[in-house]
C-alpha positions as CSV (number, residue, x, y, z in Angstrom):
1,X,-142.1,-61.2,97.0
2,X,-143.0,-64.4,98.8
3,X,-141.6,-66.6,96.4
4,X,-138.2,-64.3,97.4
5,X,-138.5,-64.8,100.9
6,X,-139.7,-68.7,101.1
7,X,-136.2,-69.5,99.3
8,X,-133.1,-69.9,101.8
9,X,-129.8,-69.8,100.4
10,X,-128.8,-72.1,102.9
11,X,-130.8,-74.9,101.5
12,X,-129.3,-77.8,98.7
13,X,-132.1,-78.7,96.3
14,X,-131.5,-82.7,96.4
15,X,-134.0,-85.0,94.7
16,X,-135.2,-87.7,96.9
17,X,-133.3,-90.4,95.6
18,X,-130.3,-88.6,95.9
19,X,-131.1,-87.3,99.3
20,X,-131.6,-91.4,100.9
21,X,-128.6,-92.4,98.8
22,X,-126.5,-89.7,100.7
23,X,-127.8,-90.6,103.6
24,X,-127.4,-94.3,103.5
25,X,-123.8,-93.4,102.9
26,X,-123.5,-91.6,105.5
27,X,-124.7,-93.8,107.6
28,X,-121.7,-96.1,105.9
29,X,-119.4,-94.0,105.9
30,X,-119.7,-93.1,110.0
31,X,-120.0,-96.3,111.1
32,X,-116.8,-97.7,108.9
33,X,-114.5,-95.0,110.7
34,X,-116.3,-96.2,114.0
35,X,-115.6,-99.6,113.3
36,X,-111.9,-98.8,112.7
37,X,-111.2,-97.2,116.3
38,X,-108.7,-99.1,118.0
39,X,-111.6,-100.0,120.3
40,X,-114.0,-101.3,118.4
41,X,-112.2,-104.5,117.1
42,X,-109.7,-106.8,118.4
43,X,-106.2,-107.1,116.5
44,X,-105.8,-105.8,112.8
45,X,-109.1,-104.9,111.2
46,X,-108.4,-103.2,107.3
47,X,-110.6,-100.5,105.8
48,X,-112.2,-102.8,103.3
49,X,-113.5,-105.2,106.5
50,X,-114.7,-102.7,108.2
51,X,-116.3,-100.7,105.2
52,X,-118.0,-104.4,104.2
53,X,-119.4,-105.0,107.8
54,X,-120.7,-101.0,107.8
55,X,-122.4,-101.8,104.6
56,X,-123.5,-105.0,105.3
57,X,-125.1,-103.8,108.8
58,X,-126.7,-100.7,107.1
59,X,-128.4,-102.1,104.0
60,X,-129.7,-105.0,106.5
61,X,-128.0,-107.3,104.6
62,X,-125.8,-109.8,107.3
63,X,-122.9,-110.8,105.3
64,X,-119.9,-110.9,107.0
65,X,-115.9,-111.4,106.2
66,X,-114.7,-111.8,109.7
67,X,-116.3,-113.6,112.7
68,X,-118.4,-110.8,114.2
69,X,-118.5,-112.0,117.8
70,X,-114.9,-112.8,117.8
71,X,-113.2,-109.6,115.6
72,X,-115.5,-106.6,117.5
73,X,-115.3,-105.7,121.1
74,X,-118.4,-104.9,123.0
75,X,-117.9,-101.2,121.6
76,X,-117.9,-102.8,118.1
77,X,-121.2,-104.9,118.3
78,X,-123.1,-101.9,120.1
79,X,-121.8,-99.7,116.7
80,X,-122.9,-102.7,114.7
81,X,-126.3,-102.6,116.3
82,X,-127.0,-99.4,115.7
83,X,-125.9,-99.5,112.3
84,X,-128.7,-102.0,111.8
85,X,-131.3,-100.3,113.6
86,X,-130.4,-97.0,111.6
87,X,-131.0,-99.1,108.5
88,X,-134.2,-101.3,109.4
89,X,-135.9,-98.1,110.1
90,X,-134.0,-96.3,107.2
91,X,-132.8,-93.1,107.0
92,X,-136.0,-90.9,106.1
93,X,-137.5,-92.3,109.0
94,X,-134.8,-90.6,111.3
95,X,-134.6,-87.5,108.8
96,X,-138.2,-86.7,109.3
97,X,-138.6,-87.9,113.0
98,X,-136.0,-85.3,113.5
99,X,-137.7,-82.7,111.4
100,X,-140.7,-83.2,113.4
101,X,-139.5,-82.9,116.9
102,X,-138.0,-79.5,115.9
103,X,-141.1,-78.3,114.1
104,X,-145.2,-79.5,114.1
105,X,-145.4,-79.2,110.1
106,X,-142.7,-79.7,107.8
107,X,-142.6,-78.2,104.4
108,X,-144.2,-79.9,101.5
109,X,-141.0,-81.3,99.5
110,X,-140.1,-83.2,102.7
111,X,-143.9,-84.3,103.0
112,X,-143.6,-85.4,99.5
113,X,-140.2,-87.3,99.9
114,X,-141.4,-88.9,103.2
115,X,-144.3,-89.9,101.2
116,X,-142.7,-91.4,98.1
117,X,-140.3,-93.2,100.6
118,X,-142.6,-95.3,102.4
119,X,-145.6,-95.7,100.3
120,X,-148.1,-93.6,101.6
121,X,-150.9,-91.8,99.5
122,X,-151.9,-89.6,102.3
123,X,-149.6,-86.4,103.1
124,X,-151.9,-86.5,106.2
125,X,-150.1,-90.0,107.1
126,X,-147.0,-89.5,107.1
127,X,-146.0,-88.5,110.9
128,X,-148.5,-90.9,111.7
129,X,-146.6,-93.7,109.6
130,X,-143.3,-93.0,111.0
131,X,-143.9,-92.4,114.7
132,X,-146.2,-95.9,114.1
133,X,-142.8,-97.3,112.7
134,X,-140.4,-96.3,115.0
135,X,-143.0,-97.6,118.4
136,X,-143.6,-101.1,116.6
137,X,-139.6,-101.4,116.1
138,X,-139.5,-100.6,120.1
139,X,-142.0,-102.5,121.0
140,X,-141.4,-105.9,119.4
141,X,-137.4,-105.5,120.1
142,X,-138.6,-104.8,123.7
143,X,-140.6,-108.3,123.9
144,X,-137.9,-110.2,121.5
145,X,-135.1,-109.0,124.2
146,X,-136.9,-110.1,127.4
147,X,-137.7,-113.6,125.6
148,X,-134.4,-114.4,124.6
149,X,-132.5,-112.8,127.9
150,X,-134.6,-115.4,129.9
151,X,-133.8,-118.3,127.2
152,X,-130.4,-117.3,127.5
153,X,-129.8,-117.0,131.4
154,X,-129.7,-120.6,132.0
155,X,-126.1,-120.7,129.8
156,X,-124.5,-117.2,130.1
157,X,-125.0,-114.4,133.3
158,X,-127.4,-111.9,133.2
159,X,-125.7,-109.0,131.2
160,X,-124.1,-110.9,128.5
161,X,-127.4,-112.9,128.3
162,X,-129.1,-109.7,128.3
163,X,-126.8,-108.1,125.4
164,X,-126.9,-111.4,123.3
165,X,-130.9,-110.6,123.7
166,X,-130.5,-107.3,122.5
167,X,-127.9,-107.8,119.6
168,X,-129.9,-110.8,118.4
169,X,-133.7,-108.6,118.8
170,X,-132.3,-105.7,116.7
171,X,-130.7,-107.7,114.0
172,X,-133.7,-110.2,113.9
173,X,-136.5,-107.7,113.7
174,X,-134.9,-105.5,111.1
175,X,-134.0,-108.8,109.3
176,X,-130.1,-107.7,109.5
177,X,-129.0,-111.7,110.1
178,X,-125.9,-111.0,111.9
179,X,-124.9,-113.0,114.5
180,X,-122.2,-113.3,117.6
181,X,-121.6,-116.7,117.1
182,X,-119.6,-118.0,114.4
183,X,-122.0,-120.8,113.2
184,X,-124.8,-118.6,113.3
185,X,-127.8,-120.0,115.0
186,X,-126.5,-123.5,114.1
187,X,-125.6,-124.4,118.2
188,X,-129.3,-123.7,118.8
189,X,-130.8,-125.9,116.1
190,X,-132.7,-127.8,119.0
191,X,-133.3,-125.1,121.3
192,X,-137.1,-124.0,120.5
193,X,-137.2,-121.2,122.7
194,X,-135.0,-119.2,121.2
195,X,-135.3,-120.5,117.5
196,X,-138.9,-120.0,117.3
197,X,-138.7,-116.5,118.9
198,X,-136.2,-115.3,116.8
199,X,-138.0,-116.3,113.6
200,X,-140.9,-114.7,114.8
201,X,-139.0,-111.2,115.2
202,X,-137.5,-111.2,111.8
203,X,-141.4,-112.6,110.2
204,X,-143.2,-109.8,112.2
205,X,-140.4,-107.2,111.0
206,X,-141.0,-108.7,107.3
207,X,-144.9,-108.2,107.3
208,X,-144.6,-104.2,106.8
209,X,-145.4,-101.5,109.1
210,X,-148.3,-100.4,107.4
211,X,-149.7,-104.1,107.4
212,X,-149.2,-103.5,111.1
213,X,-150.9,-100.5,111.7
214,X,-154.1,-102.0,109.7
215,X,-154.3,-104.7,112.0
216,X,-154.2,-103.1,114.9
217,X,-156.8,-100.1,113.9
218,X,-159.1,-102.9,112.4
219,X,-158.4,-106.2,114.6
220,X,-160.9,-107.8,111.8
221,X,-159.6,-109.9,108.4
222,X,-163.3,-108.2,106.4
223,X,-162.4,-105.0,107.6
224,X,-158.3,-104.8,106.5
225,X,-156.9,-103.1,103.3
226,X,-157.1,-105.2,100.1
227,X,-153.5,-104.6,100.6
228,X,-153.0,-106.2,103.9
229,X,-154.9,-109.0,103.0
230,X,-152.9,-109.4,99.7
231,X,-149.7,-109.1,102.2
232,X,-150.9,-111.5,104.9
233,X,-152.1,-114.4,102.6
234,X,-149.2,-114.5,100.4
235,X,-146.7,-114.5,103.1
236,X,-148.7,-117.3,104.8
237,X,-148.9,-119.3,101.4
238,X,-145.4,-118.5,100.8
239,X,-144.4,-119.5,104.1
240,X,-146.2,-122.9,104.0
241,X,-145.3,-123.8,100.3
242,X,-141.6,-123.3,101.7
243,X,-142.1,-125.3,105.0
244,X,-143.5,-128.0,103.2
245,X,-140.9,-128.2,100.4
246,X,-137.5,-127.7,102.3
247,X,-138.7,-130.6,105.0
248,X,-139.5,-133.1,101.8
249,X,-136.2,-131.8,100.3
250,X,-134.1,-132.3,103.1
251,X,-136.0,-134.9,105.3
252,X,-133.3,-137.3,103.7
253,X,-130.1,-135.2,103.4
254,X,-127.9,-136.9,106.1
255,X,-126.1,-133.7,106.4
256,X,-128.8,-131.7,107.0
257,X,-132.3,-132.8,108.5
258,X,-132.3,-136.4,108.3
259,X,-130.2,-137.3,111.5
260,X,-132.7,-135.1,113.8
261,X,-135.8,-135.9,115.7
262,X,-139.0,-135.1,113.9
263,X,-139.8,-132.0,115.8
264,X,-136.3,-130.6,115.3
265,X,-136.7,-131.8,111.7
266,X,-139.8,-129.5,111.7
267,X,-138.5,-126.2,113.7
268,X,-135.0,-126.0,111.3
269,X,-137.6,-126.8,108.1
270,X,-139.7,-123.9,109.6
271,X,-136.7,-122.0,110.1
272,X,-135.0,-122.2,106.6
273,X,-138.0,-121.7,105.4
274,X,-139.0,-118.3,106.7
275,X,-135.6,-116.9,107.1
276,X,-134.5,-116.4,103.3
277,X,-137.2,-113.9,103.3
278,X,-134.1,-111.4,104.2
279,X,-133.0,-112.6,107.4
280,X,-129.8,-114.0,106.9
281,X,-129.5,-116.4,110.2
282,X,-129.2,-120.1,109.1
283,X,-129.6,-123.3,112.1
284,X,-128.6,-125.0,109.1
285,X,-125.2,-125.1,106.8
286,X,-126.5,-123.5,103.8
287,X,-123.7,-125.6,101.6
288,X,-124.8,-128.9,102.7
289,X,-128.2,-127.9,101.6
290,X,-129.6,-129.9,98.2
291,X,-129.5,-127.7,95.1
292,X,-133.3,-128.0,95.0
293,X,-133.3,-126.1,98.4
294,X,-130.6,-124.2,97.2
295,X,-132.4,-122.7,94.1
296,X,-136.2,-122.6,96.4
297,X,-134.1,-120.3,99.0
298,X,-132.9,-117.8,96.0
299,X,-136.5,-117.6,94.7
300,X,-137.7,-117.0,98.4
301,X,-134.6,-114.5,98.7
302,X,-135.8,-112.7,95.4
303,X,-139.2,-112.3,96.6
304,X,-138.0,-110.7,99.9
305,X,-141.2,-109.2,102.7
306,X,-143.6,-107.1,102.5
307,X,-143.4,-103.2,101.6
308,X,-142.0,-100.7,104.1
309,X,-140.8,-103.5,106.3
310,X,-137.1,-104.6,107.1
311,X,-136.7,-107.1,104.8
312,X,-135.4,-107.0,101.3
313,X,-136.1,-108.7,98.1
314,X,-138.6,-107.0,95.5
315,X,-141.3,-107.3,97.9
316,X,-143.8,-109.3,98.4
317,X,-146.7,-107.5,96.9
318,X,-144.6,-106.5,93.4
319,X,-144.4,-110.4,93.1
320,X,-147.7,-111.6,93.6
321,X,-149.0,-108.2,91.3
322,X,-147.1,-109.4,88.7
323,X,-148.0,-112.9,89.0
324,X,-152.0,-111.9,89.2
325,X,-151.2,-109.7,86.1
326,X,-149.7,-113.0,84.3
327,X,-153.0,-114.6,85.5
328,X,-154.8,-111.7,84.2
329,X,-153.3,-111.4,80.9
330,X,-154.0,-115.3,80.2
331,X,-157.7,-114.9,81.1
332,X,-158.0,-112.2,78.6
333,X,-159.0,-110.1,81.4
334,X,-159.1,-106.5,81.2
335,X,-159.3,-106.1,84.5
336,X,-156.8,-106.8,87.8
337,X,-158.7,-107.0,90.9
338,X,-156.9,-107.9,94.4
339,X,-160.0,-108.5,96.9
340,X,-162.8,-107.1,94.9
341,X,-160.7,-103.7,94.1
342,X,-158.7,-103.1,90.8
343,X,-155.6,-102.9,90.5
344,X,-154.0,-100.0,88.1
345,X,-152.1,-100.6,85.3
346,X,-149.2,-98.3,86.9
347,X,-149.2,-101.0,89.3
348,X,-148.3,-103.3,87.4
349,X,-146.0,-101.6,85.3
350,X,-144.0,-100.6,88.2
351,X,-144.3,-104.3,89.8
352,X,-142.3,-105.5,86.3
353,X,-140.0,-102.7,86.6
354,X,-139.0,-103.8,89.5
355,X,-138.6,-107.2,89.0
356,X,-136.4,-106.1,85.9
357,X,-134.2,-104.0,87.6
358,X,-133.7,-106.3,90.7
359,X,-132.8,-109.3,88.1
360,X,-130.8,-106.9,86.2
361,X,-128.7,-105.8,89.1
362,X,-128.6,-109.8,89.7
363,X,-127.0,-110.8,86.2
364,X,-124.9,-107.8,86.4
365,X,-123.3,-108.9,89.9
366,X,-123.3,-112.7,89.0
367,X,-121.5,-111.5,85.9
368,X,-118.6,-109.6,87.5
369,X,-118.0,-112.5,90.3
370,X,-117.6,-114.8,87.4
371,X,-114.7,-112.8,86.1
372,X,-113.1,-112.2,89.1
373,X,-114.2,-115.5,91.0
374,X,-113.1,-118.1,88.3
375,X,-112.3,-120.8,90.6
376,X,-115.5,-120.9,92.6
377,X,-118.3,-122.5,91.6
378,X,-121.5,-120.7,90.2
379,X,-124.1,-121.6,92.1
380,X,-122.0,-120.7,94.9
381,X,-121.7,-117.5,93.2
382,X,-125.1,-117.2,91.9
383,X,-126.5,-117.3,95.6
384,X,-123.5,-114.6,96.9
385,X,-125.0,-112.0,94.6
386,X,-128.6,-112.4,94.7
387,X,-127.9,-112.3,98.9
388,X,-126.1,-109.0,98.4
389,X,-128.7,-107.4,95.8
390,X,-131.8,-108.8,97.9
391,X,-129.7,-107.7,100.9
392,X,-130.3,-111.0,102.5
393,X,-127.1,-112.2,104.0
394,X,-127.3,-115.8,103.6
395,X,-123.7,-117.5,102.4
396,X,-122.7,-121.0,101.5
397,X,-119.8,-119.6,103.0
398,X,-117.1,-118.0,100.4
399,X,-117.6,-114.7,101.4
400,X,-114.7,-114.7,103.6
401,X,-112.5,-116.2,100.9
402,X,-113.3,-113.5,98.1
403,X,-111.0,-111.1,96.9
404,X,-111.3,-107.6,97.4
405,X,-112.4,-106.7,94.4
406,X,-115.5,-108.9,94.5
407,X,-115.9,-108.1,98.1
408,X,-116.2,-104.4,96.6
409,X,-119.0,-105.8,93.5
410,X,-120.9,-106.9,96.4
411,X,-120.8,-103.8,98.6
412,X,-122.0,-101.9,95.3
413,X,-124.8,-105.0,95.1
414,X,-125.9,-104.3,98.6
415,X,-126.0,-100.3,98.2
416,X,-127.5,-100.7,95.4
417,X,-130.1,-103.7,96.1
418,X,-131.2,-101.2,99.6
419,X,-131.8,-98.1,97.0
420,X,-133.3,-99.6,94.4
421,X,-137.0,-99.6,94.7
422,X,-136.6,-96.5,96.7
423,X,-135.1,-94.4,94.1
424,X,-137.6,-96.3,91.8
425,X,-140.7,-95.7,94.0
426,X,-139.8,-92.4,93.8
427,X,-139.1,-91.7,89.9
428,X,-142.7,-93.5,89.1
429,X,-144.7,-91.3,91.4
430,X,-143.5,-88.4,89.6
431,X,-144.6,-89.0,86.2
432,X,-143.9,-86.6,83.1
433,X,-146.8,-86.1,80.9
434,X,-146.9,-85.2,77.1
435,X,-149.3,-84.0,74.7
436,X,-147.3,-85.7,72.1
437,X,-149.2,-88.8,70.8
438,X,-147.5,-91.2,68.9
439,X,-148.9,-93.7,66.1
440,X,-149.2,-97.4,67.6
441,X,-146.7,-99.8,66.9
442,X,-147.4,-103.3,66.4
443,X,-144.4,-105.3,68.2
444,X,-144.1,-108.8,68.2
445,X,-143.9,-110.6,71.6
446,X,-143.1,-114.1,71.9
C-alpha cells in the first residue's frame, strides 16, 4: 500500500547520467534560440554560430567562431554569461538548489544523484556541498569584479568597466575563457593588475570546491583531507614545473617572450602556464608558441583541475592516482597510500578509466578532423580537439576557419568531454555484483 502511494505517475524515471545530459542540453538548447534573437547579436548570426558559442559557453569550454565582443550586443554577452555561470556551477547544482528551496529533504534518488555528481560520500553533505558551491562562486566573482572594475576605470567609464569586470570574473572563475576582446587578453600582456587577478580567479575556480571547504573548516595543512593535500601539492608542482618550462621554452622565441622585460617575461610565463589548466584566455599567440610549449600545454590541458571545480581535463587527482599507482606497481607494492591513507583499488581503476575514455574521445575527434580538415596541419588539429574534449578553449586559431561539419565534431567533443566523467562517476558507484566466479586467466602484458 505504500509502495502504491510513494509512486507518482507524473514522475520520468531518468538515470543520472541521462538526467545531466538532458539538462546540459537544455541549457544549449535555450541559450542557442536566445542567442539568435535579433537582439542579441549584431548583423547575420546562423544557427550553427550561435549553437557553437551556446555549447561552448555551457560546457566552459571558450572556443569561439565569431569575435564575441564584436558579433553580440550587450543582451548577447549577459546570455553568454549566464550560460557560463549555469555551466561552472553545472546543472545538478541548480536542480537541487531548486529542489531544496521548495522542500527541507529531498527524496533519496535525488540525494543519490546529487551525490554521485559531485563526489561526495556523505548523503548528509550534499546541501551542504552545494549551497558551499554556489556562495564560493559569489563570493570570489564578487572580489574578482571589484578588482578588475577598478583596474579597468582608468581606460573605460564606470559601467562598461564595471561589465568588462563582470563578464571577465564569471568566465574566469568558472574557467569558461571567453573574452570581449578579439586578441583575448593579448593587449594586457603588461598590465599586472588585471593579468594576475584574472589568473588567480580561474586557479582558485580550478582547485575544487570541496578543496575549498576543507580549507576553510581546517585553516591547517596537518589537519586537511589526504585529498586536499593530494589536490593542493600537485597543482602547485604542476604549476611550477609549467612556469619553469614555458619561460626556458620561450625566453628566446622572438615572437613570443623574448622581446619583453624580465618581469613581463615572468607574468605571460606564469600565465600560459596556469591557464591551460581549462581556462582558455591566452596573453600570448598560442601559434607562435614552440611545439615544445605546444605539446607541454596539451599535457597541461589533458590533466585539467581539480574534482568538482570549473575546470576540465581528467582532473587532477585521476592523474596523479594513476601515476602513484604506476609508482606503486614498479615498487611491487601492494599497497597505494596518498598521505599515510590507502588508496583502493576502485580508485585506481576508475582513474585509468578515465584516462582511457578521455584519450579515446581524443583519437576519435583528432581522427574525424583529419578527414574533414585535410589541409590543416595536425598539430594544429591535434590541439583543436583535445581543447574541445578537455573543454579548454585554447586555439592556435583555425577554429574560425573550419567547416561546419567539423565545427559540429567539436560541439559533440565538447558535450561529450563536459559529460564524460560525470556519467562515468556515476556508472562506477553503482557497481553490479555476481556470484559467478570465473577461472583466472593468465594474459600477457607488455
Amino acid at each position: 500500500m505504500n509502495q502504491a502511494q510513494n509512486k507518482n505517475p507524473n514522475t520520468v524515471n531518468l538515470s543520472p547520467p541521462s538526467l545531466l545530459a538532458l539538462g546540459f542540453l537544455s541549457f544549449i538548447v535555450v541559450g542557442t534560440l536566445l542567442l539568435k534573437l535579433p537582439i542579441s547579436h549584431h548583423g547575420e548570426l546562423s544557427w550553427l554560430n550561435a549553437l557553437f558559442t551556446s555549447t561552448s559557453a555551457v560546457t566552459i569550454t571558450g572556443l569561439s567562431v565569431v569575435n564575441v565582443g564584436e558579433a553580440y550586443t550587450t543582451f548577447g554577452k549577459i546570455v553568454i554569461m549566464l550560460l557560463l555561470q549555469s555551466g561552472g556551477l553545472g546543472f545538478m547544482t541548480f536542480a537541487i538548489l531548486a529542489a531544496l528551496s521548495l522542500s527541507s529533504n529531498i527524496r533519496l534518488k535525488q540525494q543519490m544523484m546529487a551525490q554521485e555528481t559531485i563526489g561526495q560520500t556523505s548523503l548528509a553533505k550534499v546541501s551542504f556541498t552545494i549551497k558551499g558551491v554556489l556562495l564560493y562562486s559569489l563570493f570570489f566573482e564578487a572580489i574578482g569584479t571589484l578588482i578588475l572594475t577598478i583596474a579597468w576605470m582608468p581606460e573605460y567609464d564606470f559601467s562598461r568597466a564595471f561589465f568588462y569586470a563582470a563578464f571577465y570574473s564569471v568566465s574566469a572563475f568558472n574557467n569558461g575563457g571567453f573574452s570581449l576582446f578579439p586578441n583575448s587578453l593579448m593587449s594586457f600582456a603588461d598590465h599586472y593588475f588585471i593579468t594576475f587577478t584574472i589568473s588567480m580567479l580561474y586557479i582558485i575556480g580550478g582547485i575544487g570546491f570541496v578543496v575549498l571547504m576543507d580549507i576553510q573548516r581546517t585553516r591547517r595543512w596537518k589537519k586537511l583531507s589526504a585529498n586536499s593535500k593530494l589536490i593542493l601539492s600537485t597543482i602547485a608542482g604542476l604549476n611550477l614545473f609549467a612556469f619553469i618550462v614555458i619561460w626556458a621554452l620561450e625566453a628566446n622565441n622572438p615572437l613570443t617572450l623574448a622581446n619583453m622585460s624580465l618581469g613581463d617575461q615572468a607574468l605571460n610565463a606564469w600565465f600560459h602556464a596556469t591557464v591551460p589548466r581549462s581556462s582558455g584566455f591566452n596573453s600570448l599567440e598560442m601559434a607562435n608558441m614552440t611545439d615544445a610549449s605546444t605539446l607541454v600545454t596539451m599535457i597541461l590541458m589533458f590533466i585539467g583541475g581539480g574534482s568538482l571545480s570549473t575546470a576540465g581535463g581528467i582532473k587532477v587527482g585521476t592523474f596523479i592516482i594513476v601515476v602513484l599507482s604506476v609508482i606503486t606497481f614498479l615498487r611491487r607494492s601492494e599497497e597505494l597510500t596518498v598521505f599515510n591513507h590507502s588508496v583502493s583499488k576502485t580508485t585506481s581503476f576508475k582513474a585509468l578509466a578515465v584516462v582511457s575514455i578521455t584519450a579515446i574521445l581524443i583519437f576519435l575527434g583528432l581522427f574525424t578532423l583529419l578527414i574533414l580538415e585535410p589541409s590543416k596541419n595536425f598539430l594544429d588539429l591535434l590541439f583543436e580537439a583535445v581543447s574541445a574534449t578537455c573543454t579548454v578553449g585554447l586555439s592556435r586559431g583555425i577554429t574560425s576557419e573550419l567547416q561546419p561539419a567539423s565545427l559540429f565534431a567539436l560541439i559533440l567533443l565538447m558535450f561529450a568531454g563536459r559529460l564524460g566523467p560525470l556519467t562515468l562517476a556515476y556508472l562506477i558507484a553503482t557497481p553490479k555484483k555476481s556470484r559467478l566466479k570465473h577461472p583466472p586467466a593468465d594474459i600477457q602484458i607488455g
